[in-house]
ZAMARGU-4260 file (C-alpha; in steps of 0.2 Angstrom, whole numbers, plus 5000, padded with zeros to 4 digits):
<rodrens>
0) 4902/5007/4973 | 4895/4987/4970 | 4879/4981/4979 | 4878/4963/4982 | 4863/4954/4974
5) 4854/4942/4983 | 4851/4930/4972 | 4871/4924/4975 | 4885/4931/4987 | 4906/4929/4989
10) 4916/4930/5001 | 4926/4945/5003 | 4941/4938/4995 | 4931/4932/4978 | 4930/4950/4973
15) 4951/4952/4972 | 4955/4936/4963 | 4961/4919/4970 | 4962/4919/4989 | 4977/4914/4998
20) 4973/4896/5006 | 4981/4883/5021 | 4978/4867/5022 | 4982/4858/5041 | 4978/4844/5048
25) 4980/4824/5048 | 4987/4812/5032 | 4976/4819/5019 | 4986/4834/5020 | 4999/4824/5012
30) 4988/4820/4996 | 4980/4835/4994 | 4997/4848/4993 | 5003/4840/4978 | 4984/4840/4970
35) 4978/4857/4976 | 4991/4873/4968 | 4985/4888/4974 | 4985/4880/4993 | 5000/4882/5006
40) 5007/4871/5019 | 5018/4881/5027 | 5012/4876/5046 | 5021/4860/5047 | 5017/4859/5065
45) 4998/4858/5062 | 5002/4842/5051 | 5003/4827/5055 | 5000/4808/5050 | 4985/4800/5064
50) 4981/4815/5070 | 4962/4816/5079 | 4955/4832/5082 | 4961/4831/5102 | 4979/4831/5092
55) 4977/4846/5080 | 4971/4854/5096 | 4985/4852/5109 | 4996/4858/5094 | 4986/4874/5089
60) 4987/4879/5108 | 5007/4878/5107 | 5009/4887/5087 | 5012/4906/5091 | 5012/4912/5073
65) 5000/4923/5066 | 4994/4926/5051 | 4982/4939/5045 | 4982/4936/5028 | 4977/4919/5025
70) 4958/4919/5019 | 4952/4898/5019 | 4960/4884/5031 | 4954/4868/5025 | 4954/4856/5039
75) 4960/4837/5036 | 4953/4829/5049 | 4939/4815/5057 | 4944/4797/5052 | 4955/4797/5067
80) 4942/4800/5077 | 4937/4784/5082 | 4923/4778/5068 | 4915/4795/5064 | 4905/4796/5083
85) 4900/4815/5088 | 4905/4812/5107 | 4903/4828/5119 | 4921/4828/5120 | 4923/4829/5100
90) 4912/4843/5098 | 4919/4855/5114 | 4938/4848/5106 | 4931/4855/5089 | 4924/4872/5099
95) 4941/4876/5106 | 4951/4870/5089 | 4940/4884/5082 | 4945/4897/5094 | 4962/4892/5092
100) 4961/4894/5071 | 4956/4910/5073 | 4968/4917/5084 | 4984/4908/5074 | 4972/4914/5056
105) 4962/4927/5062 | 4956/4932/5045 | 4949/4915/5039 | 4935/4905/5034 | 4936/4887/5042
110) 4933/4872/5030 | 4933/4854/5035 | 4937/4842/5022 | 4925/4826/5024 | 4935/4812/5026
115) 4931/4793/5018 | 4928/4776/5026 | 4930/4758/5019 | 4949/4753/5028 | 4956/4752/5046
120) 4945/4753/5060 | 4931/4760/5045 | 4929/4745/5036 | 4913/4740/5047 | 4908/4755/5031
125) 4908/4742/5018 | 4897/4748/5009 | 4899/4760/4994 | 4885/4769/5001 | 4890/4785/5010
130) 4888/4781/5028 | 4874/4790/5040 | 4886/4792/5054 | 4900/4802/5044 | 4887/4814/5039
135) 4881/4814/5057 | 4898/4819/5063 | 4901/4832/5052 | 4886/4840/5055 | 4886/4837/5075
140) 4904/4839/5077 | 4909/4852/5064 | 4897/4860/5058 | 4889/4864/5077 | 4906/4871/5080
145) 4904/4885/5066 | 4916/4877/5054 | 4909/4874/5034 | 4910/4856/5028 | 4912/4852/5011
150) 4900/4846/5003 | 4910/4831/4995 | 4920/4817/5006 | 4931/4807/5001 | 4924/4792/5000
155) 4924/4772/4999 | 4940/4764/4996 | 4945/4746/5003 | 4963/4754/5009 | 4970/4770/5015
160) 4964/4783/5002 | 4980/4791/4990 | 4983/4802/4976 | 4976/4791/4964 | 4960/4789/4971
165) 4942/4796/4963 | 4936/4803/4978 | 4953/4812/4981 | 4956/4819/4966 | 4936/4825/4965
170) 4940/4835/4982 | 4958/4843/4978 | 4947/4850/4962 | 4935/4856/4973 | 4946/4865/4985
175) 4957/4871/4970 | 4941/4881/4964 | 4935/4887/4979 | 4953/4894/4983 | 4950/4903/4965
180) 4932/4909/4968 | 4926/4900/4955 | 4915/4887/4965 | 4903/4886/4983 | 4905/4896/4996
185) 4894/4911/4993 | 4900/4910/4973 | 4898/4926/4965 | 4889/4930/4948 | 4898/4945/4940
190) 4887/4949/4929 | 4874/4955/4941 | 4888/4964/4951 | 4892/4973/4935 | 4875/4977/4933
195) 4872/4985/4950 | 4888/4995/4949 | 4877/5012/4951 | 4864/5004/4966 | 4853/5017/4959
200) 4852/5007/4944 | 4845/4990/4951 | 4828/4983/4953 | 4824/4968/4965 | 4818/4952/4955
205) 4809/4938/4962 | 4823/4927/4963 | 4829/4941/4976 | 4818/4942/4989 | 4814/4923/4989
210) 4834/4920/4990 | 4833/4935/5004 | 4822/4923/5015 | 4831/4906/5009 | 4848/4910/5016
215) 4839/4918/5032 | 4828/4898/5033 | 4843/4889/5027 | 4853/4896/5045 | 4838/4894/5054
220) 4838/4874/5048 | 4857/4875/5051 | 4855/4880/5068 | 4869/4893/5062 | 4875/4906/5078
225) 4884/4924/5072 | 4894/4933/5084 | 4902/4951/5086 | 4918/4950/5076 | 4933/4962/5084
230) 4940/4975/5075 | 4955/4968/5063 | 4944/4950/5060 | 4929/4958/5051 | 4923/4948/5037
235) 4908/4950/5026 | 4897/4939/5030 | 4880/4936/5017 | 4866/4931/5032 | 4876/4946/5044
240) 4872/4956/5028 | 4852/4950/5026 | 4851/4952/5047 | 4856/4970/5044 | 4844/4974/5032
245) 4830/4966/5041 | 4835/4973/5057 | 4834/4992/5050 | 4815/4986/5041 | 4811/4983/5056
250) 4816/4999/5066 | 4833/4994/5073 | 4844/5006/5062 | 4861/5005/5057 | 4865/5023/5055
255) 4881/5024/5051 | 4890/5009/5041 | 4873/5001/5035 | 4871/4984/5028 | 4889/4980/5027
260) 4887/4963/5031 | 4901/4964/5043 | 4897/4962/5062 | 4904/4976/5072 | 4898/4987/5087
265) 4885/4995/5080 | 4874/4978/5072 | 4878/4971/5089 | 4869/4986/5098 | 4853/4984/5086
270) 4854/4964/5086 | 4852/4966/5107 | 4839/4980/5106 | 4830/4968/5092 | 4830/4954/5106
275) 4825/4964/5122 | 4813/4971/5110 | 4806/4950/5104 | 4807/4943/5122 | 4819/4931/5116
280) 4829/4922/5128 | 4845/4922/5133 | 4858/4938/5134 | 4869/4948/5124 | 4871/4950/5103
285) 4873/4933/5096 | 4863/4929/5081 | 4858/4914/5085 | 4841/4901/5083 | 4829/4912/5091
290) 4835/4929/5084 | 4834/4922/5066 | 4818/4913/5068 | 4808/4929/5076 | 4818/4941/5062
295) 4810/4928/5049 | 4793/4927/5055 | 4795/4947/5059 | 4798/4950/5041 | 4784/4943/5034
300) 4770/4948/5046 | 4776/4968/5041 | 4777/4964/5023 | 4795/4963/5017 | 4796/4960/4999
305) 4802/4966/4981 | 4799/4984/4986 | 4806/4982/5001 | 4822/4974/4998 | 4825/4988/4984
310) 4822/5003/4996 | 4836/4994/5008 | 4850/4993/4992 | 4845/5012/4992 | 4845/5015/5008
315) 4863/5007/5014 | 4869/5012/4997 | 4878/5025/5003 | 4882/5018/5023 | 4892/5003/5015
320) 4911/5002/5018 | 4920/5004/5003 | 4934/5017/5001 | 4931/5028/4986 | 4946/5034/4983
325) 4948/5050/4970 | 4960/5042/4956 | 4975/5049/4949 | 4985/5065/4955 | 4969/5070/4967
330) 4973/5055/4979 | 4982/5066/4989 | 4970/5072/4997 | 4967/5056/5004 | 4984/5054/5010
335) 4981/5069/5022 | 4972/5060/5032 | 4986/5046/5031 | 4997/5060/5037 | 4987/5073/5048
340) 4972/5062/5055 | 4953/5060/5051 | 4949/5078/5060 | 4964/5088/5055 | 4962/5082/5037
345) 4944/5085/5038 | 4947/5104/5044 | 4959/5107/5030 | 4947/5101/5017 | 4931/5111/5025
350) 4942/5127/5029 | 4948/5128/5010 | 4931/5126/5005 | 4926/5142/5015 | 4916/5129/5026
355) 4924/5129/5041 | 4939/5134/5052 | 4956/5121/5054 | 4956/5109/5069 | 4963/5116/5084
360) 4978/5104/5085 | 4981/5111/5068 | 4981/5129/5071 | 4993/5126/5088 | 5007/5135/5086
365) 5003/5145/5071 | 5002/5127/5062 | 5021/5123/5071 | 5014/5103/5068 | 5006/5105/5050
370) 5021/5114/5041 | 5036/5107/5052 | 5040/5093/5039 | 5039/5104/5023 | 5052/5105/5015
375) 5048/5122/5006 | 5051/5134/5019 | 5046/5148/5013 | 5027/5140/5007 | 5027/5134/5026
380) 5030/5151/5032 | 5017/5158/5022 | 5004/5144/5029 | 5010/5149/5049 | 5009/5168/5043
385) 4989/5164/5036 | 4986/5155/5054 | 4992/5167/5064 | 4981/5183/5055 | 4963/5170/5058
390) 4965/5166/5037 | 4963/5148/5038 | 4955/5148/5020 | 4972/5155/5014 | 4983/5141/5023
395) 4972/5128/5020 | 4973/5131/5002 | 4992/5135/5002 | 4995/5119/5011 | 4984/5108/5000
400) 4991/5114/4982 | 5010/5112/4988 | 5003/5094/4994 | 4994/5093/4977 | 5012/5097/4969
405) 5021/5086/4982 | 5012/5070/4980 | 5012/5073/4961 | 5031/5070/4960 | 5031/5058/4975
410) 5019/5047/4964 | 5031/5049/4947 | 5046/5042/4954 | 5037/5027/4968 | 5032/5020/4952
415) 5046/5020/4944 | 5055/5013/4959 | 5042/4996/4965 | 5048/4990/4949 | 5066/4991/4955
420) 5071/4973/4962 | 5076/4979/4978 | 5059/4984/4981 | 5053/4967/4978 | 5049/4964/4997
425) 5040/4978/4996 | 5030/4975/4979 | 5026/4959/4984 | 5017/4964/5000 | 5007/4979/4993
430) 5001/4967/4977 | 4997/4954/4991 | 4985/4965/5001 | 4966/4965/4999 | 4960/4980/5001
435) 4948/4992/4991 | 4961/5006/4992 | 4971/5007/4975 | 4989/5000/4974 | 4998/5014/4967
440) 4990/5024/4981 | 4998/5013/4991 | 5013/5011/4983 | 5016/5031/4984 | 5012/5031/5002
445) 5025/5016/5004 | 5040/5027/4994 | 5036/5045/5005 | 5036/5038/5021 | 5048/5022/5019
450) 5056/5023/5002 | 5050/5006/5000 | 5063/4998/5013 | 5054/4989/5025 | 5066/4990/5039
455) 5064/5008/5040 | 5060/5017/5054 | 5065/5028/5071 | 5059/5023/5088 | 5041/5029/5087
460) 5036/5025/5066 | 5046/5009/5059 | 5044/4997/5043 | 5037/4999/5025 | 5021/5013/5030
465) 5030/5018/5045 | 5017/5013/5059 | 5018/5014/5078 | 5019/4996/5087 | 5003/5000/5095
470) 4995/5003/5078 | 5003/4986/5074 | 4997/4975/5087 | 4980/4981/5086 | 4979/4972/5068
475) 4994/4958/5071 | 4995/4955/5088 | 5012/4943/5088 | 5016/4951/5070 | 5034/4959/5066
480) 5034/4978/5063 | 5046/4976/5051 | 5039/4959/5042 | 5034/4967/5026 | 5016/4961/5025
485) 5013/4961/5043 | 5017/4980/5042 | 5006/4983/5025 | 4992/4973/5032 | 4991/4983/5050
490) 4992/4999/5041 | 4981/4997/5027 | 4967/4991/5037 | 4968/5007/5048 | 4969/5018/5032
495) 4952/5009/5027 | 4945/5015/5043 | 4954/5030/5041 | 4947/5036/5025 | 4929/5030/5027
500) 4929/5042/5045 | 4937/5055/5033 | 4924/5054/5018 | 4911/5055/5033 | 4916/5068/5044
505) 4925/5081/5026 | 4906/5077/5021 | 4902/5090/5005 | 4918/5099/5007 | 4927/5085/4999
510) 4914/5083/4986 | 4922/5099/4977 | 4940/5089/4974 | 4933/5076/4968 | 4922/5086/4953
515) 4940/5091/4948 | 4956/5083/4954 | 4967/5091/4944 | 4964/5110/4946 | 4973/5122/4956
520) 4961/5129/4971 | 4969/5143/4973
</rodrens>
């Protein structure tokens, strides 16, 4: 399990590689698709030469595809805005382009490309002097909006900027490296990941604590507002993550996910308790102005230092919400829960521990649920027979070493079939999650329940991990059950939740199959 440093953050995405990148908007988009690799345009009705913001906007509000797997839009957009001027109807056309980004992008970070001046109705710009007012409409316009600007424009050209010019090719290197996590945007220095693998491990250095309280200032100066993000949309987010751990220094606990930097139900119940607590103004969980600047002042009146910061790493070292999966032959253990639910797993794993009885669900019917897909009939009579004579110890064990032996062949041959052109689809969207959760876990779980063929299914379970609509539209809400990575990214994200609920609530039981994975508990 990796605790982030302080001292520098990525976005989620940076830790798996390159993320996958759009860029929309007005003429630059144009120059920049040719320059920038990694980036697609592939949402040609959010392009368009002379488009203003009130133009992207109207055609966001009519684009009905979703897609959850894009991780960085980079907006074109501003000199069509009538001479870089942050009207009131700018910035509210920017606050509902926003809202409208994230519904079509749900999982993305916004970033508006600076546009130039010097041609056009910006040649009153003459000089090669970057203007105040384009900075001023950035910052107003976008920035206020909750959109990240880059840091570069594009700047002075005496006609309309192209390919060939300086400022353009300076920005497409830009996006190209932030696309591959090699530059801004919370940029991550492995070397300190690595050395904090084990949280245990670390120490707090002063370059800590005093980037602790920059990022918390630098929102503050920012004028930077955080809301509740819904479930399906969660993002890590660094100043969510310092919030967090300022929150529970200060007595406003996050039991049970910790400083996870993402912004769910529980933060949002502390933030609000943190705020009635403060007297600040104004209702609900937003982390906004007020929040920030009493957290800040907070902090340093009750001492928050070196110390402190190192007691937090320990503290939500083991609240954070990464899936630690066993590897190799022991992940099916994790697959139960894929296959008999967080509580039902978690019943099999304590019972065969000797700590505890199955779930009810799972004893109904002498087991009639739990052994009516196994093929071996006479093991599943054997289990139902344990049930029904009050051994759940016996059926527990029974079940899990036939699914110990199961998976293990299961395993063998789905990775011998992703390989398989056929299953390209299939490969394709499994590599293209990410996700924590290993791929051949995934791959195996793919195979049993699909055999890889996305447009698998019968009228309750359909696709490539055989998932309910319901389960679908809670992750993809206009996505296609059977679109390959529509289907992979709605059920991967519920296993996440899935085995983090399982971890919790197995508890010590399940510590015992992961000491040795490849014995027989019988």
């Amino acid at each position: 399990m990796k605790i982030h440093t302080f001292e520098s953050f990525s976005m989620l995405w940076e830790s798996n590689g390159s993320a996958i990148a759009e860029i929309i908007g007005d003429s630059s988009v144009n120059l920049y698709s040719p320059l920038v690799p990694s980036a697609m345009v592939s949402y040609p009705s959010l392009n368009k030469v002379g488009w203003s913001t009130f133009d992207l906007l109207n055609a966001a509000k009519k684009e009905s595809r979703v897609n959850p797997n894009v991780n960085l839009v980079f907006v074109c957009i501003g000199s069509n805005d009538g001479g870089y001027i942050p009207t009131t109807a700018l910035k509210k056309a920017a606050s509902e382009l926003r809202v409208q980004l994230s519904r079509i992008f749900p999982n993305a970070e916004f970033i508006v490309v600076k546009g130039g001046w010097g041609w056009g109705g910006l040649s009153i710009y003459d000089s090669q002097t970057e203007p105040t007012e384009l900075n001023n409409y950035y910052n107003q316009v976008w920035k206020e909006a909750g959109f990240k600007v880059m840091g570069r424009s594009q700047g002075f050209s005496e006609q309309h900027h192209t390919t060939r010019s300086p400022g353009i090719a300076s920005q497409a290197k830009d996006i190209e490296n932030i696309i591959r996590g090699s530059q801004g945007l919370y940029k991550e220095d492995i070397s300190k990941m690595d050395q904090i693998e084990n949280p245990g491990g670390y120490q707090a250095k002063p370059e800590d604590i005093e980037s602790f309280y920059d990022v918390i200032q630098n929102a503050i100066n920012d004028r930077i507002t955080v809301s509740q993000e819904t479930y399906g949309t969660f993002q890590y987010n660094p100043l969510v993550q310092r919030v967090q751990i300022a929150l529970e220094f200060l007595g406003f606990g996050l039991p049970r996910f910790g400083a996870d930097g993402l912004y769910g139900p529980e933060t949002a119940s502390s933030v609000e308790k943190f705020k009635r607590s403060s007297g600040i103004q104004g209702s609900g969980s937003e982390i906004d102005f007020g929040t920030l600047i009493s957290l800040f002042g907070q902090l340093k009146d009750n001492g928050f230092d070196q110390e402190e910061l190192d007691k937090a790493w320990s503290g939500s070292a083991d609240l954070l919400s990464a899936v630690d999966i066993t590897g190799g032959d022991g992940d099916y253990i994790y697959y139960l829960q894929h296959q008999q639910g967080v509580a039902g797993a978690s019943g099999l794993v304590k019972a065969a521990a000797g700590e505890g009885k199955l779930h009810p669900a799972t004893r109904a019917n002498n087991g009639r649920y739990l052994v009516s897909n196994m093929p071996d009939k006479g093991i599943a009579n054997q289990i139902s027979q344990a049930i029904q004579s009050n051994d759940d110890q016996r059926a527990a064990i029974l079940f899990l070493n036939y699914w110990a032996n199961f998976w293990k062949d299961k395993r063998s041959k789905a990775l011998a079939a992703i390989n398989d052109s056929k299953n390209s689809e299939a490969k394709e969207a499994i590599e293209s999650i990410q996700t924590p959760i290993p791929k051949e876990f995934l791959i195996t779980v793919a195979f049993i329940e699909s055999g890889l063929n996305p447009k698998a299914g019968n009228s309750n379970y359909k696709g490539l991990f055989a998932i309910t609509d319901t389960n679908l539209k809670k992750q993809v809400p206009n996505g296609d059950i059977y679109n390959a990575k529509d289907n992979t990214f709605a059920a991967v994200k519920g296993m996440e939740q899935g085995i983090r609920d399982f971890e919790r609530m197995a508890g010590s039981a399940l510590a015992a199959f992961k000491s040795d994975v490849g014995a027989n508990i019988a």
